[in-house]
C-alpha positions in Angstrom: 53.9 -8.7 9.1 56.7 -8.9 11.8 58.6 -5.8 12.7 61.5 -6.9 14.9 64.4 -4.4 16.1 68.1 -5.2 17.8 69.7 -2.8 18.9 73.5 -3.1 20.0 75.4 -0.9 21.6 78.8 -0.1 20.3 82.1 -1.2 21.7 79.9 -1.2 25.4 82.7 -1.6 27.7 84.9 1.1 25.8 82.4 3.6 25.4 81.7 3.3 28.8 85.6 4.0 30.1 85.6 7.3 27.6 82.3 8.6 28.8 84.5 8.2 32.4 88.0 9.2 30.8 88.0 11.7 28.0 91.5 11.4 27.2 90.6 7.4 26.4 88.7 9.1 22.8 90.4 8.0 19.6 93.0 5.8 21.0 93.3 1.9 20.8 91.6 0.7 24.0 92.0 -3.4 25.0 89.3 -4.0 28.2 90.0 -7.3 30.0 91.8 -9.5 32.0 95.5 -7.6 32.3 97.6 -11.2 33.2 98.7 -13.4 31.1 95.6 -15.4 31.4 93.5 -13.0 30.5 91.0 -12.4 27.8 90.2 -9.3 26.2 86.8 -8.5 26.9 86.2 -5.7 24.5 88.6 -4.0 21.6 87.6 0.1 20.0 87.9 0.2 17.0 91.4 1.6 17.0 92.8 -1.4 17.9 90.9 -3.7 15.3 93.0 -3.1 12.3 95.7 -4.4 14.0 94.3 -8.1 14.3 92.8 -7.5 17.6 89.3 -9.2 18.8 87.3 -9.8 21.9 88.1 -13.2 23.2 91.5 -12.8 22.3 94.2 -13.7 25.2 95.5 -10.5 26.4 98.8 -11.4 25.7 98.5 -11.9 22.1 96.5 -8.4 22.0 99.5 -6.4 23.9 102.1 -8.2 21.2 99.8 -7.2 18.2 98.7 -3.5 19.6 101.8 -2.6 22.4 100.0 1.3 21.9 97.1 0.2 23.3 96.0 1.3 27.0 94.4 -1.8 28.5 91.5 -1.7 30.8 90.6 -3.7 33.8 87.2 -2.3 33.9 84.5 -2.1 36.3 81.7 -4.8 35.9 79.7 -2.7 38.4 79.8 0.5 36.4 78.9 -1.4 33.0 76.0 -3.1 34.7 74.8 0.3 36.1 74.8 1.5 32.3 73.0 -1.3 30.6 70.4 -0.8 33.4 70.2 2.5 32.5 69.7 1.5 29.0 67.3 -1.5 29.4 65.1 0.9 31.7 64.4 3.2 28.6 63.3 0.3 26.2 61.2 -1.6 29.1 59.3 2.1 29.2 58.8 2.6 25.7 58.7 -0.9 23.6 55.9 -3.9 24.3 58.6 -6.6 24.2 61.5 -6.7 25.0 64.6 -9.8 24.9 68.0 -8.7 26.7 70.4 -11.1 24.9 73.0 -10.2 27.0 74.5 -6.8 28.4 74.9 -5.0 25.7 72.8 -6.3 22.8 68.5 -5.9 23.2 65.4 -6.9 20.8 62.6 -5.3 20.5 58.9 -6.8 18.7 57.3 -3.8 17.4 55.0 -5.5 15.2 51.3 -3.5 15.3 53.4 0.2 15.6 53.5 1.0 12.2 49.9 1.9 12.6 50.2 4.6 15.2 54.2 5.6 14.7 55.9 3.9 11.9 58.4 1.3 13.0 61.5 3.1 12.2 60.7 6.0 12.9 59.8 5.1 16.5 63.4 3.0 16.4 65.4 6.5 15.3 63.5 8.2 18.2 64.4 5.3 20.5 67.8 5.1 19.5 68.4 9.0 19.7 66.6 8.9 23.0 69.7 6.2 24.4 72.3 8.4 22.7 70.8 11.7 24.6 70.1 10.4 28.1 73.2 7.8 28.7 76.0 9.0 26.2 76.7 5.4 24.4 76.6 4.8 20.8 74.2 2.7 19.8 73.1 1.0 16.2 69.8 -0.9 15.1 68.8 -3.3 12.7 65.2 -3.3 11.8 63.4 -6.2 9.8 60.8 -8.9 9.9 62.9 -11.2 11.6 65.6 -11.5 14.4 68.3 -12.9 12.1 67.9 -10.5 9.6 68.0 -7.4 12.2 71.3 -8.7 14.2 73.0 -9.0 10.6 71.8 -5.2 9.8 73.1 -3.9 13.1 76.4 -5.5 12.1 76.1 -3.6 8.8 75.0 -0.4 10.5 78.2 0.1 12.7 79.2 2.1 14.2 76.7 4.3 16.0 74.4 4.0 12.9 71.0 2.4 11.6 69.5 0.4 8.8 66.2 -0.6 7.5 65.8 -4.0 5.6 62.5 -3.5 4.1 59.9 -6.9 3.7 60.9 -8.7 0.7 64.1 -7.5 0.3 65.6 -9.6 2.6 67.9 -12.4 0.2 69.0 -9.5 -1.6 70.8 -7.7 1.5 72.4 -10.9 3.0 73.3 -12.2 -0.6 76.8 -10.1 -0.7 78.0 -10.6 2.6 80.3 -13.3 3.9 78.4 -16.1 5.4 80.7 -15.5 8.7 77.9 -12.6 9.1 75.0 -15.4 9.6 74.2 -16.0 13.0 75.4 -19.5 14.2 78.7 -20.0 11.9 81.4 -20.1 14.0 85.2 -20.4 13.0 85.2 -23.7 12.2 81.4 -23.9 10.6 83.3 -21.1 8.4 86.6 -23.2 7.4 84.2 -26.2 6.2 82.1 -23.8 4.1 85.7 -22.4 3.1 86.5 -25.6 1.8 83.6 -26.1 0.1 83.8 -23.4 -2.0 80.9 -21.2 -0.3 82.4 -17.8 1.0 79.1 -15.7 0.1 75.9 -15.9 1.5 74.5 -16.0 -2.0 76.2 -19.7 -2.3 74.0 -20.8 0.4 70.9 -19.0 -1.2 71.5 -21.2 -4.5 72.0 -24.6 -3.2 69.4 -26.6 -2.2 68.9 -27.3 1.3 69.1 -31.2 1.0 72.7 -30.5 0.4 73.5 -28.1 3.8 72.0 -30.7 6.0 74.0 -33.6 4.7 77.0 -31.6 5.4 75.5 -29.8 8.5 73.0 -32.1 9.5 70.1 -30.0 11.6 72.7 -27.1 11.5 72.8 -27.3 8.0 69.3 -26.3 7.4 69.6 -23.2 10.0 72.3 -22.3 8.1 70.2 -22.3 4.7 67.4 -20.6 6.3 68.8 -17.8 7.8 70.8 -17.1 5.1 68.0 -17.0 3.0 66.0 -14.6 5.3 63.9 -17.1 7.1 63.4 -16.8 10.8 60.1 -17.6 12.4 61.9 -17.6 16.0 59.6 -15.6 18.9 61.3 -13.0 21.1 61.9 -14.4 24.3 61.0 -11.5 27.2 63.1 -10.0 29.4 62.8 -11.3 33.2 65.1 -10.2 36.2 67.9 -12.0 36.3 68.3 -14.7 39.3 72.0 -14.8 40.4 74.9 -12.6 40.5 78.4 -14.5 40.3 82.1 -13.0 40.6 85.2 -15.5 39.8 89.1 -14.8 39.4 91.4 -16.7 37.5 95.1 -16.3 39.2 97.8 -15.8 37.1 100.1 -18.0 39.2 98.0 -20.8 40.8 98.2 -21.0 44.6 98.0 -22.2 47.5 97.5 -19.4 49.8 94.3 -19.7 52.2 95.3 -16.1 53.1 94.6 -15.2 50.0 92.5 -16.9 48.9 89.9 -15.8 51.7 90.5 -12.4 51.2 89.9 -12.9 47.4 86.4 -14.7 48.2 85.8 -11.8 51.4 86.3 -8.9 48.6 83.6 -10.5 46.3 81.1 -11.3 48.5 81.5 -8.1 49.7 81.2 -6.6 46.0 78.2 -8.5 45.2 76.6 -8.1 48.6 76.7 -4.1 47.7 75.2 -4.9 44.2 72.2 -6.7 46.1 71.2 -4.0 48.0 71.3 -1.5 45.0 69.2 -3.5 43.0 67.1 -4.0 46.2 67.5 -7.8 46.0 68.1 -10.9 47.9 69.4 -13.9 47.9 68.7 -17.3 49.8 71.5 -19.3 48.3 75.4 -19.4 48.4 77.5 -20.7 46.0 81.4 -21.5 45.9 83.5 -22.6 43.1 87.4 -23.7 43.0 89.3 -25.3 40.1 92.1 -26.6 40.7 95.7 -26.5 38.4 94.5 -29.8 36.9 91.0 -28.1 35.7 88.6 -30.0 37.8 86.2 -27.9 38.8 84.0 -28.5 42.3 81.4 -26.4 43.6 79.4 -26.5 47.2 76.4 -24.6 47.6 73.6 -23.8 50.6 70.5 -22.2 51.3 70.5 -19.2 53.4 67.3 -17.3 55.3 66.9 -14.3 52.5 69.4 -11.7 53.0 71.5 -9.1 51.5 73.7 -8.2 54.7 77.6 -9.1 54.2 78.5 -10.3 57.6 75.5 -13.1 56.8 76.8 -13.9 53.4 80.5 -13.7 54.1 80.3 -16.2 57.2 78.6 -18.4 55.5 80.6 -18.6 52.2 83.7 -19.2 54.3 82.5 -21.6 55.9 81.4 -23.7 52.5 85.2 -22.6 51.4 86.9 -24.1 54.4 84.5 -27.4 53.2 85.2 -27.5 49.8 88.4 -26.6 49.9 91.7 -29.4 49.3 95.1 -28.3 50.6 96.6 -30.5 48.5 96.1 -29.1 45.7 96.7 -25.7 43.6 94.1 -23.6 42.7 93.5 -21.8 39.4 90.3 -20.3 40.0 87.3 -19.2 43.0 84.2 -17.7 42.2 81.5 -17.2 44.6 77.5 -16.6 43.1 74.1 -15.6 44.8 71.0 -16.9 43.1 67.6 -17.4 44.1 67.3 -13.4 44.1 63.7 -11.5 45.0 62.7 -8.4 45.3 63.5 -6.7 48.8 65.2 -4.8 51.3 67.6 -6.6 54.2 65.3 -6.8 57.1 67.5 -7.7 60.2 67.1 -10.1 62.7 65.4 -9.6 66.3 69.1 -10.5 67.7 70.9 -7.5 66.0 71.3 -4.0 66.7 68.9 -2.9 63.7 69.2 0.6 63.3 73.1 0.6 63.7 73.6 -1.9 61.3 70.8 -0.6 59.0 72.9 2.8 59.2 76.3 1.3 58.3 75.5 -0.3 55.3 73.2 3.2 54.4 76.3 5.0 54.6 78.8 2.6 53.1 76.6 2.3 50.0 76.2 6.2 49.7 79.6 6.5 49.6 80.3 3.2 47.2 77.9 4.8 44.6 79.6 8.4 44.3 83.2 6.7 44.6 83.4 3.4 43.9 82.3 -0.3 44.9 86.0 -0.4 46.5 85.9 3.3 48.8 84.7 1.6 51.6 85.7 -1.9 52.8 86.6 -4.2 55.2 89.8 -4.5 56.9 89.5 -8.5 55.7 89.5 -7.3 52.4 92.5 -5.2 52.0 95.0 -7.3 49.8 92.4 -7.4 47.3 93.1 -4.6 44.8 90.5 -5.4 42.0 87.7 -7.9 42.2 86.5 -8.7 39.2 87.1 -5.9 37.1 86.1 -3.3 39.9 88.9 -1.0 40.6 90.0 1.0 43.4 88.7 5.0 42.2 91.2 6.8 44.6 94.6 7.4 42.3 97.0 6.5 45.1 95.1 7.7 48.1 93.5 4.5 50.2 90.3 3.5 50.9 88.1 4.0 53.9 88.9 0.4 56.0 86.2 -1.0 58.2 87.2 -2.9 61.1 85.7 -6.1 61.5 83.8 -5.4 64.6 82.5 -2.9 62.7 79.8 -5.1 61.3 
């Protein structure tokens, strides 16, 4: 008998601006893009009774919720705190999937014999709660499906137990928007069908999903009817780190534009060295006003040193790149990471360098990825998502001889 837990933390990217803010506690947040382009990342729950969701356009959000206080957000700082989370569940649970930054499984099948499953999963949770400050709820069942459904239930900041057997009997009630894998317009087609409940889907035969559905249709019917033999898959290291911006006015502007790509690879270059990582290959990415979308990309002697990264990224810019035409978007990515620490070459001035990127880091991690930068960087307020700290007062510029 499978015992398989998710665990989802609430609202992440809110409850991680009112563990930093205070005053942000019981008010409608929106976290996102702030153009008119952008996307809301993450609503509270404030804002959710008035029609607001995550993937919204942040546009429509601001018309339906103009109380709301909308969020650029750090993608540094959130990273820093699902680290801090999938640290405690690597030390205490045998497997472990990170389905993405905020939502984990756990396979705890065997514990009942030495803990008892959800009493280990209460402890665990509680644990989360005590050492980071996030709200965090669980599902715990005999399958993956099941458990992600419960969480759902369980929210906010809560837990359930679906005991074995009595799995058809919870899902029966709910709408079958709740079953993993039916989207909006899966939903509309079961709409016009008739089929609103899970407990629809539990009394039709399965012939009759997958001539609707086809293969889709039979996933359907099985999950909804508690069946999910799927296997955890376990969490690795991730192997690239990406930053992109989508303008809200597409330009032309190599000025820009370089100091856009400068402040990322900067960004990303600091988030390398913290995890103690390194990269050996560059990517670039423009899309253009008519949506095509290129990408260049070269292999690089391991490194996590901006003045290697940021030379050669502008160099596969200035290659890529097609004055003729508007751009919408850049992003710059580092993959091919490892484990290790920037070793220098033979040609540089090793422990002045190794100093200077000590020191900018120290300060970066008490004030922020944007208290210490480049002089190249300057006109680039926020880079994806990661704000200037200092209300008003600027940040510490390095020159570019600096490094």
């Amino acid at each position: 008998m499978r015992s398989i837990l998710h665990l989802d933390l609430d609202t992440f990217f809110v409850s991680v601006e009112r563990l930093l803010d205070s005053r942000l506690k019981n008010i409608p947040i929106l976290v996102g893009g702030t153009g008119d382009r952008g996307v809301v990342s993450a609503a509270s729950y404030e804002a959710r009774p008035f029609g607001v969701h995550s993937g919204m356009s942040m546009k429509m959000a601001r018309q339906l919720c103009p109380e709301a206080v909308v969020i650029k957000g750090n993608a540094g700082t959130y990273t820093k705190y699902s680290k801090a989370v999938t640290e405690i569940l690597k030390e205490r649970v045998p497997v472990l999937e990170k389905a993405s930054i905020d939502e984990f499984y756990a396979d705890l099948t065997g514990m009942d014999r030495h803990f008892g499953c959800y009493k280990f999963a209460k402890e665990l949770r509680h644990q989360i709660i005590r050492d980071t400050g996030l709200p965090i709820s669980f599902g715990l069942s005999i399958n993956k499906t099941v458990s992600k459904v419960a969480t759902g239930e369980a929210k906010p900041n809560n837990q359930i137990k679906i005991d074995s057997g009595y799995e058809k009997l919870f899902l029966a009630p709910l709408s079958v928007k709740k079953i993993p894998m039916v989207g909006n317009k899966t939903f509309q087609t079961l709409c016009h069908l008739g089929i609103k409940k899970v407990a629809t889907v539990q009394e039709m035969p399965v012939e009759m999903m997958e001539s609707v559905f086809g293969k889709h249709g039979k996933s359907i019917w099985l999950k909804s009817n508690g069946i999910d033999h799927s296997q955890l898959v376990q969490y690795h290291e991730r192997k690239s780190i990406s930053n992109e911006r989508t303008f809200g006015r597409d330009t032309t502007d190599v000025k820009k534009l370089k100091t856009l790509i400068s402040a990322m690879v900067e960004n990303l270059a600091f988030q390398l060295r913290n995890g103690q990582k390194l990269t050996s290959c560059i990517t670039i990415k423009i899309r253009y006003s008519d949506f095509n979308t290129h990408t260049k990309q070269a292999k690089i002697p391991y490194t996590s040193a901006d003045h290697n990264l940021l030379s050669k990224t502008l160099e596969l810019f200035d290659q890529l790149y097609n004055k003729r035409l508007l751009i919408r978007l850049v992003g710059v990515r580092f993959s091919s990471l490892v484990s290790g620490n920037y070793q220098m070459s033979l040609f540089e001035n090793t422990q002045c360098t190794a100093n200077l990127y000590q020191a900018m880091d120290v300060i970066r991690n008490k004030y922020g990825s944007r208290s210490v930068i480049r002089a190249s960087t300057m006109g680039a307020k926020s880079i994806g998502g990661m704000m200037n700290p200092f209300n008003g007062e600027p940040p510490i510029v390095l020159a570019h001889r600096t490094a």
